[in-house]
C-alpha positions, 0 to 999 in steps of 0.5 A: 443656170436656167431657173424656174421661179414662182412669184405669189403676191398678196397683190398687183395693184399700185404699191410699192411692193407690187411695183417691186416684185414686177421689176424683179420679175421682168429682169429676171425674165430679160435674163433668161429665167423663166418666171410666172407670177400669182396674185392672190387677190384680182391683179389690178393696174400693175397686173396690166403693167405685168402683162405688158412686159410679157410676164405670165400672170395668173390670179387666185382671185380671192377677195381682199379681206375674206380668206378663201381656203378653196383656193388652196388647192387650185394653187397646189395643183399648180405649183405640182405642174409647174415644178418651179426651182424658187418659190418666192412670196411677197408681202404677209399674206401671200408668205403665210400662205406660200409657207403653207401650201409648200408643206404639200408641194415640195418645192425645193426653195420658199423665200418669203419678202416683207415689205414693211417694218410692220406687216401687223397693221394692228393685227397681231395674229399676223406676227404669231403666224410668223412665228409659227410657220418660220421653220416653213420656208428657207429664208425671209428677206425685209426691204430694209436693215432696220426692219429685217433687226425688227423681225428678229429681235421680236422673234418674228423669224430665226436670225440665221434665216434672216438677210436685208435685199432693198427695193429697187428702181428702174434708174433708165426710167427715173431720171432728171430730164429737162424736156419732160418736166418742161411739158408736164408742167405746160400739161398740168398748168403748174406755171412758175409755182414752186410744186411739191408732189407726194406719191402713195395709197390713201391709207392710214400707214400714209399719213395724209392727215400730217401732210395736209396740216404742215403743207396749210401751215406752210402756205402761210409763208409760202400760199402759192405753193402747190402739193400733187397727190397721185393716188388712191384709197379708202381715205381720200374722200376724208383728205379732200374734205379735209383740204376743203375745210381748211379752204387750201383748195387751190393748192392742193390737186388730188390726181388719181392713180397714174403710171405716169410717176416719172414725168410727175416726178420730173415736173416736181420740185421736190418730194413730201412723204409724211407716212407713220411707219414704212419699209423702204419706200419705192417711191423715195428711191423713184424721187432721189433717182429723178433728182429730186430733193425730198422731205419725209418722215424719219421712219423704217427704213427712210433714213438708208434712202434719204441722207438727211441734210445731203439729199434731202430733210426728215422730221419725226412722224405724226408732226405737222409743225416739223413738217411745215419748218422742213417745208419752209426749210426746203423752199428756201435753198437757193435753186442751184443747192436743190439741184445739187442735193437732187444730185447727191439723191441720185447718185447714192439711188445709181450707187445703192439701189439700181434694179440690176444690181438689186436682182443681182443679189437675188438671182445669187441668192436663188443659186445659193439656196438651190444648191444648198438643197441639193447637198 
C-alpha cells in the first residue's frame, strides 16, 4: 500500500535527529511512498542534503526561539491539501505543534518522535505540554528504551501509546575502509598520531568542557595525541579558548561543520563523546558501523549502542578524571584488539540498527495505526 506520509521537523540542521528523519524519509520514498517534509524553522545543511535526494522540503520559517502563531494556518492550509495518511513529527517542538494543528485537520495517524531522554532543557513547560496534549496524537516513539521508560514513568505519555524505534545508520555509508582513512589522513596531516574524533553541536547537552579537561590530562601520558572536533555551536568560542588556556593548541583541531563524517570517521582512531544526557546518539551508531572503538558517557541510551568492554569503555558523565583513565585505558590496547572491538561495534550496529531494517519497523508501523482507524 502506497502511502502519503507528512514529516514536521523542529529542524534540518546538523543534529542527529535532522540526520534521522532524512534517512527515514529518503527510504521511505525508494519504496514507493510518497513523503514531503516540513521544518519549522529555515532548513539548514541537511535541508540541502534533503534536496539533494529528492526529497520535497518546505519550511515555515520561524525563527529559533520565537513562536510564531501565523504560521498555524499556512501549515493547516497545507496539510488540508496535501491529505497525508501519516503525520509524523520529530523532536519537541515540531510534536506539540503537529498535535496541535491536527485538532483542525484531521489527519488520520499523528505520531510524535522524541529524540532525547530530555527534551526539557530546563524548561518544564515543555513536559507539561506533553501531558497535556498526549491524547492528541496516536502514539510517541523515544529513540531509545530507556527514554521511552523515562517518559511514562513521568507521565509524560500514556503506557499504551508508548513503543522504542531506535535511530538508524546508513551501514553502506558508515564502513571501515582502508583506502579512504589512507587519504584523509594525508589531507588532514595527521601522520602517525594516535586521533581521536568526537562529532556534535557546541551546546551544553555536549559537554565539551568534560572532554577538553580529561583529553589535557590524558596528553600528559600520551602529548602526541590529537582530538578532531567536527562541529558547531553557541559554545565554541568558550571551548576553543578554553583549549588555548590550558596551551593543548596543537592537539586539538576544531573542523567546523562537515558532511564529510564517513571519512573523519575512517581517519580516526577511535570515538570520544562526553555529553551529559542523550538519547541515542546517531553519531555512536556512525562510529561503531565504521569500526571504531568508542569512549563516551554512560548516558540515555548510549549503554544499547555501546557494549562496554566489547565495543568500547563508558564512564559516568561530568567526570574529566574517568574520561582521561578511559582514554589512557583505550590507547593502551594493542592495535589488533582495537580493530577487533571496532569489529564487535559494527557487527552489533549491521545487527540492531541498519536504516533498512530501522524503516522497516516504521512503515509496519504506519500500516498498523492506518488500519486501525479504519475500523
Amino acid at each position: 500500500m502506497k502511502l502519503k506520509i507528512l514529516m514536521l521537523s523542529t529542524s534540518l540542521g546538523l543534529g542527529g535527529g535532522d540526520k534521522e528523519v532524512i534517512a527515514i524519509a529518503s527510504n521511505l520514498i525508494g519504496r514507493g511512498h510518497e513523503v514531503k517534509m516540513i521544518s519549522m524553522v529555515p532548513p539548514g545543511i541537511m535541508g540541502l542534503e534533503a534536496h539533494s535526494r529528492g526529497i520535497d522540503v518546505s519550511s515555515l520559517n520561524m525563527s529559533p526561539g520565537f513562536p510564531n502563531p501565523r504560521v498555524i494556518p499556512k501549515l493547516i492550509s497545507s496539510i488540508r491539501k496535501w491529505q497525508p495518511d501519516i503525520f509524523h513529527s520529530h523532536m519537541v517542538h515540531a510534536n506539540l505543534l503537529a498535535r496541535l494543528v491536527r485538532v483542525f485537520t484531521g489527519v488520520p495517524v499523528q505520531i510524535s518522535t522524541a529524540q532525547n531522554i530530555d527534551e526539557s532543557e530546563g524548561q518544564a513547560w515543555r513536559e507539561i505540554a506533553y501531558k497535556a496534549t498526549d491524547f492528541l496524537c496516536d502514539l510517541t516513539t523515544n529513540v531509545s528504551k530507556i527514554g521511552v521508560e523515562r517518559y511514562i514513568k513521568d507521565g509524560l505519555i500514556s503506557k499504551g501509546k508508548a513503543i522504542f524505534i531506535p535511530n538508524s545508520v546508513d551501514i553502506n555509508k558508515f564502513y571501515p575502509n582502508k583506502d579512504l582513512r589512507k587519504l584523509t589522513r594525508i589531507e588532514l596531516g595527521l601522520e602517525d598520531r594516535f586521533t581521536w574524533l568526537a562529532v556534535g553541536r557546541f551546546y551544553p547537552q555536549k559537554d565539551y568542557d568534560t572532554m577538553i579537561e580529561g583529553f589535557s590530562s590524558a596528553l600528559k601520558k600520551y602529548p602526541h595525541a590529537l582530538l578532531m572536533i567536527a562541529g558547531e555551536g553557541i559554545l565554541q568560542p568558550e571551548i576553543e579558548n578554553k583549549v588555548k588556556t590550558l596551551g593543548i593548541e596543537a592537539n586539538v583541531k576544531f573542523l567546523g561543520p562537515r558532511r564529510d563524517i564517513p571519512a573523519l570517521m575512517n581517519a580516526a582512531d577511535a570515538h570520544l563523546m562526553s555529553s551529559s544526557y542523550e538519547g541515542m546518539p546517531l553519531v555512536l551508531l556512525e562510529a561503531a558501523a565504521t569500526g571504531l572503538p568508542v569512549v563516551a558517557t554512560d548516558v540515555g541510551g548510549v549503554k544499547e549502542t555501546v557494549l562496554s568492554g566489547k565495543s568500547g569503555i563508558l564512564v559516568p558523565p561530568q567526570n574529566p578524571e574517568a574520561l582521561a583513565n578511559a582514554i589512557f585505558k583505550l590507547m593502551e590496547i594493542p592495535h589488533g584488539e582495537r580493530l577487533e572491538m571496532g569489529k564487535i561495534g559494527r557487527e552489533y550496529a549491521i545487527a540492531n540498527y541498519s536504516t533498512d531494517e530501522v524503516v522497516t519497523k516504521w512503515e509496519k508501523l504506519y500500516l498498523e495505526l492506518l488500519n486501525k482507524q479504519a475500523i
